[in-house]
C-alpha positions in Angstrom: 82.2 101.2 33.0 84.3 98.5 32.9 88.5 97.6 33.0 90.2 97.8 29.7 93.1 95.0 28.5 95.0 95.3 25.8 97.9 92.3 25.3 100.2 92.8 22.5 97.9 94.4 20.2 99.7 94.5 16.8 98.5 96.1 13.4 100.7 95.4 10.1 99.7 96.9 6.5 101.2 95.1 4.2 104.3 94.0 6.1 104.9 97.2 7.9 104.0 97.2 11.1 101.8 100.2 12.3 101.3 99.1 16.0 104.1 96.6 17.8 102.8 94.8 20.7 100.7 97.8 23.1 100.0 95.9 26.2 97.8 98.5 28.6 95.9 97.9 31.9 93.2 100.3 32.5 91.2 100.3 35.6 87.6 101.1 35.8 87.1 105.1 36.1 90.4 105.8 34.7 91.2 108.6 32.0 94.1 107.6 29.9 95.6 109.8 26.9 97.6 108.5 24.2 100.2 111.1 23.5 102.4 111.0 20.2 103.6 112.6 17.2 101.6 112.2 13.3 101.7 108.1 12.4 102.9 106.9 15.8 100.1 104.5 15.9 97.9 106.0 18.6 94.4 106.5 16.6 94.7 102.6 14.8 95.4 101.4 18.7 91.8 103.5 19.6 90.4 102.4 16.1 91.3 98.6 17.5 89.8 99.0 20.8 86.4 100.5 18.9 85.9 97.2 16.5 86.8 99.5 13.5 89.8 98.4 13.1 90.9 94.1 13.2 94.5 93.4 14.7 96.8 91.8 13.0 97.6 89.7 16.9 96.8 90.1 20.4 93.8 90.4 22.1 91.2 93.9 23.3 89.4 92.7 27.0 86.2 94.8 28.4 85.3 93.7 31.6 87.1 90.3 32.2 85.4 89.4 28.4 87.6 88.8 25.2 86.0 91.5 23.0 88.9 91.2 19.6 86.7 90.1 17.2 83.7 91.6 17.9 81.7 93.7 15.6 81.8 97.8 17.5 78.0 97.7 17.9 78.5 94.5 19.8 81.2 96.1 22.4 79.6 99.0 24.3 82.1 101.2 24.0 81.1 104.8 22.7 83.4 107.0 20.2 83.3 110.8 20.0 85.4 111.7 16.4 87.8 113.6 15.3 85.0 115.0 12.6 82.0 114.7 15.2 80.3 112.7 12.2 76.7 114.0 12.6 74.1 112.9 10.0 73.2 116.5 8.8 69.7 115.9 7.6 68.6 114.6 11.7 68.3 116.5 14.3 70.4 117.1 17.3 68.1 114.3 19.3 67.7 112.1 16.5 71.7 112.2 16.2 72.0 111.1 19.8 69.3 108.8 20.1 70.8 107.1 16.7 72.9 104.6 18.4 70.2 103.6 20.6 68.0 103.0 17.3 70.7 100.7 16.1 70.6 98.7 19.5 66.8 98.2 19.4 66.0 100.6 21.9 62.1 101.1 22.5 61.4 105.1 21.0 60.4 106.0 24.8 63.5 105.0 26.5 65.3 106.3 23.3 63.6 109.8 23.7 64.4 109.5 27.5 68.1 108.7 27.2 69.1 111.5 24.8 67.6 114.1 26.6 69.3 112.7 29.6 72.6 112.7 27.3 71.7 116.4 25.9 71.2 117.4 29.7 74.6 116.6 30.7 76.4 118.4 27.8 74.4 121.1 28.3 72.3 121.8 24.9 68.8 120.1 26.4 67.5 123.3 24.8 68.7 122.6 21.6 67.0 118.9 20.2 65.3 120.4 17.4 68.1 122.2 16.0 70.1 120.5 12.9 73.9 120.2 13.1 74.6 123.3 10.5 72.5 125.3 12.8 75.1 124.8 15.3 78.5 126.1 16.3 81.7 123.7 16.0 81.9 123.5 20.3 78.4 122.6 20.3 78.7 119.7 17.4 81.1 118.7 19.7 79.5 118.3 22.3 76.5 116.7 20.2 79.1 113.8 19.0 79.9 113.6 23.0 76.0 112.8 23.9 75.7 110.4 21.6 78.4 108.0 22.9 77.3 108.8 26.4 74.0 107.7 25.4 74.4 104.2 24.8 76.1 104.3 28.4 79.4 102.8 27.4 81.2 101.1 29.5 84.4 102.5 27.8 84.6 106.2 26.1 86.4 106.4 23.0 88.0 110.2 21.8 90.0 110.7 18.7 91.4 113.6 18.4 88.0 115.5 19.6 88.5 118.9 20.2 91.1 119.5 17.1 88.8 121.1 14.9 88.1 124.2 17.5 89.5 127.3 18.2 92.2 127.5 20.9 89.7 129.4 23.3 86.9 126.9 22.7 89.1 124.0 23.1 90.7 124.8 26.3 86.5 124.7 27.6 85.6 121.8 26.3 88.2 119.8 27.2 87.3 120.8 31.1 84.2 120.1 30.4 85.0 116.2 29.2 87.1 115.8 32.1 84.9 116.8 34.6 82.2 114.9 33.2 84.1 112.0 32.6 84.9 112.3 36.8 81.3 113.1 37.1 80.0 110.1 35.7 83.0 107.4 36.6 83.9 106.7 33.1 86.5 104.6 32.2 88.0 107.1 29.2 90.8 107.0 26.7 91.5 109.8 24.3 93.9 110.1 21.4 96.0 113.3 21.0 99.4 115.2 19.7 98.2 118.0 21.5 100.9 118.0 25.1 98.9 120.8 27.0 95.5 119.0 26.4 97.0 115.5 27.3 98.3 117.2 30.8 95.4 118.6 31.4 92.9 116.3 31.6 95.0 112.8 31.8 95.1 110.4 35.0 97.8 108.6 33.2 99.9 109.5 29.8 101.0 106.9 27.5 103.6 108.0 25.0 103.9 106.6 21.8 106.1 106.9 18.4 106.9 104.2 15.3 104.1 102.3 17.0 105.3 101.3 20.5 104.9 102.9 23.9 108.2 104.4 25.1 106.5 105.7 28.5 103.3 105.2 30.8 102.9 107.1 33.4 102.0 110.6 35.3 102.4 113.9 34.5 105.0 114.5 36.6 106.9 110.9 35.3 106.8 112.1 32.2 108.0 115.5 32.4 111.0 115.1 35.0 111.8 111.5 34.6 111.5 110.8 31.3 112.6 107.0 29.9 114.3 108.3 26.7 115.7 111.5 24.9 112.5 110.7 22.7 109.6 111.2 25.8 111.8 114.2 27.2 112.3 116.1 23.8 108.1 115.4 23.2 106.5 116.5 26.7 106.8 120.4 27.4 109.8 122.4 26.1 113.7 121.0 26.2 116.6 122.1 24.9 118.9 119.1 23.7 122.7 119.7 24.0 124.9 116.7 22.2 128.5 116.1 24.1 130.3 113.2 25.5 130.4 112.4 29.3 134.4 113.1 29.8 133.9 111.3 33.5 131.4 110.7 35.9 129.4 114.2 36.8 131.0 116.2 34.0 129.7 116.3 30.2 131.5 118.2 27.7 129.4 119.7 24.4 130.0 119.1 20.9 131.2 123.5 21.2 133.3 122.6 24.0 131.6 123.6 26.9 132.3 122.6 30.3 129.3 121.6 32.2 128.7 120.2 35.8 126.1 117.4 35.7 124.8 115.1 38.6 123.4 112.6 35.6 126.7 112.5 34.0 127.5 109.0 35.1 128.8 106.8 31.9 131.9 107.9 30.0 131.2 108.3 26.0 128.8 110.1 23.8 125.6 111.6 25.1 122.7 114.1 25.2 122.1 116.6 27.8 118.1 117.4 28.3 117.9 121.0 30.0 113.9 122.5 30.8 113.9 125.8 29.9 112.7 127.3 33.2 115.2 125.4 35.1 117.7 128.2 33.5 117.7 131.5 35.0 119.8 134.7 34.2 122.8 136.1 36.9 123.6 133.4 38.3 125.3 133.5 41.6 129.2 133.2 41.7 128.8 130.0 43.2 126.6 128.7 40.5 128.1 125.1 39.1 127.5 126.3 35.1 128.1 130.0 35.0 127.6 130.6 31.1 127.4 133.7 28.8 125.5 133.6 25.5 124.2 135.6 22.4 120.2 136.5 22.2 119.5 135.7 18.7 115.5 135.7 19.2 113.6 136.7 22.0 109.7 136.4 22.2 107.4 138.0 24.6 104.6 135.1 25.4 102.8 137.2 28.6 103.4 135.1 31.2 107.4 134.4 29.9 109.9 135.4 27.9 111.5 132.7 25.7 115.4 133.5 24.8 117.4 131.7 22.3 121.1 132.1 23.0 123.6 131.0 21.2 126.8 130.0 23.6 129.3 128.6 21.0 129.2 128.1 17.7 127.6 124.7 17.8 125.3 125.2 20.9 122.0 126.6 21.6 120.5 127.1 24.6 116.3 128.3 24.8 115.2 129.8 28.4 112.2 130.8 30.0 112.4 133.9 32.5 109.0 134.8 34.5 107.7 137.9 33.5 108.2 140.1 36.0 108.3 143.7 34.6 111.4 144.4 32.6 111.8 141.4 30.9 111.2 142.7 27.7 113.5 144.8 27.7 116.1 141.7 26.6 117.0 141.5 23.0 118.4 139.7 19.9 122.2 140.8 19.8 122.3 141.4 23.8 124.5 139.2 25.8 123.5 137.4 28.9 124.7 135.2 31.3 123.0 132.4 32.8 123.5 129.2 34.9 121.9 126.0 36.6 123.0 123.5 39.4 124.2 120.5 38.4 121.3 118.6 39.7 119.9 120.3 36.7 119.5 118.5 33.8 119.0 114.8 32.2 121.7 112.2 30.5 121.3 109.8 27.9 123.4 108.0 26.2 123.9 108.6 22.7 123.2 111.6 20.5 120.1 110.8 18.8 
């Protein structure tokens, strides 16, 4: 294990540039996720780091040593895929012990170390068995005990767990992060997915077009988001465009009204409400009373998520806790609901 540099790593194709300048610290031990949409540039920064992929500038640093240029098998670091890219015609040992092979490792010590690799996944009993005789979670984990096996001093994921099942996915993600905390393993992993990245994630960095708009926690990320871009991609949001008319008031492109702490700069602007900061019958006192329209309502067992229309340009989506009743709400009913004014994010502009 080892700390992790990346200094204005930039990739172009052919004049466009597909990374712009990613400069990361990661300290040894640390799980980082790289969170973004399709094309944002997150699996060619992981590709870079991995030695499959040359940078167009800046510079990749394992362990205080400049590692840019180097071919993968000279960099240590071990890469589960997206596909789990198992040679089907070996067996499950002789997939994990394969990188070993390529490093010159005696058959012994080979034999030794993917056993102790198979051990900690879990499928010890399973060495003889060929990939197709195996289930998608335990490929998986297969592709996982191979780049543990070489004992890399940096752990590589793209996009592992998107070819399982919800179910299965939710496990084996657990399972990657408490062996990854196990083990001390410094650990990044590439992902669109916002539930796996917040699961397992000491720190989140969010990309799009290629550059990191936010690093940071969880918590950062979800209730101090840097841009209307980070707040709209982490959990739920519903965006309201306006204008700030004066300092703590914000007025929507429908006309509404609303009370808003972050409503600081006159001129136009974007409201960011999280859904379960809205609740139904508010409280006379409540700083934005409103009533709205149901025009879809979904029952998701733990909440119920209302679309209300409250003019005839704005939509509002809320979350209400399912306590017993809840679904009795639906499209056509009207509603009324409210937030503080403490509620709520401003940014300027209205894109």
């Amino acid at each position: 294990m080892a700390r992790l540099e990346l200094e204005n790593l930039t990739k172009h194709y052919g004049g466009q540039a597909t990374v712009r300048g990613v400069t990361l610290d990661i300290p040894d031990g640390e799980f980082l996720v790289l969170l973004g949409p399709s094309g944002c540039g997150k699996t060619t920064t992981l590709r870079m780091i991995a030695g499959f992929i040359e940078p167009s500038g800046g510079s990749v640093r394992l362990g205080g040593q400049d590692i840019t240029h180097r071919p993968p098998w000279r960099r240590n670091t071990g890469m589960v895929f997206q596909s789990y890219a198992l040679f089907p015609h070996m067996t499950v040992a002789q997939n994990v012990a394969f990188g070993l092979e390529m490093r010159k490792i005696g058959r012994a010590e080979r034999e030794a170390r993917a056993l102790e690799a198979l051990r900690m996944v879990r499928l010890d009993g399973l060495a003889d068995r060929l990939p197709r005789q195996m289930s998608g979670g335990q490929q998986q984990r297969v592709a996982l005990a191979r780049a543990l096996a070489i004992r890399p001093d940096v752990l590589l994921l793209d996009e592992p767990l998107s070819n399982l099942d919800a179910k299965l996915r939710e496990e084996v993600r657990i399972e990657i992060r408490q062996l990854q905390q196990q083990l001390g393993l410094t650990a990044i992993m590439v992902t669109h997915d916002q539930e796996e990245a917040l699961t397992v994630a000491d720190r989140l960095v969010v990309m799009a077009e290629g550059e990191i708009r936010q690093i940071g926690s969880q918590q950062d990320l979800y209730e101090r988001p840097a841009d209307r871009f980070v707040a709209g991609f982490v959990g739920r949001s519903t965006v309201i465009t306006g204008q700030v008319r004066e300092p703590g008031l914000f007025e929507s492109a429908g006309g509404l009204r609303l009370r808003c702490q972050g409503a600081t700069a006159p001129g136009a602007a974007s409201l960011v409400l999280r859904p379960e900061a809205i609740h139904l019958d508010p409280p006379p006192d409540e700083h934005n009373r409103l009533e709205g329209e149901v025009t879809f309502a979904s029952y998701l067992g733990p909440v119920l998520e209302l679309h209300l229309r409250l003019s005839a340009e704005d939509r509002i989506t809320v979350h209400l806790p399912n306590r017993g009743g809840a679904g009795l709400i639906r499209a056509g009913d009207r509603v009324s609901i409210g937030w503080p004014q403490d509620t709520g994010i401003v940014f300027a502009g209205t894109a």
